[in-house]
C-alpha positions in Angstrom: 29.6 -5.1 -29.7 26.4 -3.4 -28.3 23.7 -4.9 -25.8 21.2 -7.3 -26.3 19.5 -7.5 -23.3 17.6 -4.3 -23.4 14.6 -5.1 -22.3 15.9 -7.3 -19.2 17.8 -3.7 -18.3 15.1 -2.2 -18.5 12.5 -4.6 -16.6 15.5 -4.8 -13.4 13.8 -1.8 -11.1 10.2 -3.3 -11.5 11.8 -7.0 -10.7 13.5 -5.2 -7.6 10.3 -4.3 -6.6 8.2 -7.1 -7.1 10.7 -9.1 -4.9 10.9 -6.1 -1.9 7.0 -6.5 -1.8 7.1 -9.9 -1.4 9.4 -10.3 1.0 8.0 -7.3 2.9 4.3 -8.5 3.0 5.9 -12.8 3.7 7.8 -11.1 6.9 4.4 -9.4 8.1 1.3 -11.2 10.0 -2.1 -9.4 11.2 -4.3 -10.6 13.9 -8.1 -9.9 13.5 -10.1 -8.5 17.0 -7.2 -9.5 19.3 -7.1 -13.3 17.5 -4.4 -15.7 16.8 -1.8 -14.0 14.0 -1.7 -14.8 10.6 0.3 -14.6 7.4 -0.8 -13.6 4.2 -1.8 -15.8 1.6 0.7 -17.0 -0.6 -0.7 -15.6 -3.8 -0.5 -12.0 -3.1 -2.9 -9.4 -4.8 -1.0 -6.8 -3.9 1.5 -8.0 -7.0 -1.3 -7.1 -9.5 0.3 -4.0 -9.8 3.8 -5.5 -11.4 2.2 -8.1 -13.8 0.2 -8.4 -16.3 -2.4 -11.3 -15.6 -2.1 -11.9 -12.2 -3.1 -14.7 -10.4 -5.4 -14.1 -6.8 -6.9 -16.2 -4.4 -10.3 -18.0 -5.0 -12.5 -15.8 -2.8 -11.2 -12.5 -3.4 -12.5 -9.9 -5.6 -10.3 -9.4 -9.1 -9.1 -5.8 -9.5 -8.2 -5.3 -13.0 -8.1 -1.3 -13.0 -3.9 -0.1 -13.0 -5.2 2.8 -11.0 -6.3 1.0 -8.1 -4.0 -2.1 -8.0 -2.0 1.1 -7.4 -4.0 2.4 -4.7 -4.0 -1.0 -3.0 -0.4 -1.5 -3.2 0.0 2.3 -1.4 -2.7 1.5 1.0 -0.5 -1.4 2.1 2.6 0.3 2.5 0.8 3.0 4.5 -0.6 0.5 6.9 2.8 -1.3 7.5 4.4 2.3 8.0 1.7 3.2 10.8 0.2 5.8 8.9 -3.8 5.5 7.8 -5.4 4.4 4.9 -6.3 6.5 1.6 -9.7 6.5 0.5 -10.1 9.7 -1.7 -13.9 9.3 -0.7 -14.2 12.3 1.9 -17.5 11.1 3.3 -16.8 12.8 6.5 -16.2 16.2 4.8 -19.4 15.7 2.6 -21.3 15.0 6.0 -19.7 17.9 7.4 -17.9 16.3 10.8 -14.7 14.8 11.3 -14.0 11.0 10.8 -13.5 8.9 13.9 -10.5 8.1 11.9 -8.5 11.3 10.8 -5.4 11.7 12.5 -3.7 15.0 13.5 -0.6 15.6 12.0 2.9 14.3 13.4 4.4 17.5 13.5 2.9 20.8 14.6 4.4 24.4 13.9 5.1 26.0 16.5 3.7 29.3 16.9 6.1 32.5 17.5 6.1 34.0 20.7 6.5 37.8 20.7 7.8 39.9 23.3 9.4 38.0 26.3 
């Protein structure tokens, strides 16, 4: 007797997924300028990534490109780890200052002291 259910094996790590980002974006809230918090909305873009024709709100902007449902989804995770968002735009580096927003890294080498 052999396995029928290949596909479902198969499809189990993305389901994981799908249901970790779920419940990870229904347990967080944001508050815009100091305002009242809020939840996200129940249809979650951020699922685009995991499904084929995903369903988003009425006002928001349809991203149909793999590469940056992707992008999105990271973006997210970055911003409920702390860390800052990823553009790939470099505007600062093409103007030739720093952003406001870089960030320095968490940890520093330290340097070697020689002699004493």
């Amino acid at each position: 007797m052999f396995n029928v259910c290949e596909d479902s094996l198969l499809a189990s790590p993305l389901i994981i997924d799908l249901v970790l980002v779920a419940e990870l974006a229904s347990r967080m809230s944001y508050a815009i300028d100091g305002g009242e918090t809020q939840s996200f909305h129940p249809v979650l873009a951020l699922l685009a990534y995991y499904l084929k024709a995903p369903r988003y709100p009425d006002q928001s902007k349809v991203v149909n490109a793999l590469s940056k449902q992707r992008l999105n989804l990271e973006n997210f995770l970055r911003v409920a780890a702390g860390l800052p968002q990823e553009t790939h735009l470099r505007i600062a580096h093409m103007m030739g200052r720093e952003s406001r927003f870089h960030r320095r890294p968490l940890f520093r080498r330290r340097r070697r002291r020689h002699g004493l």
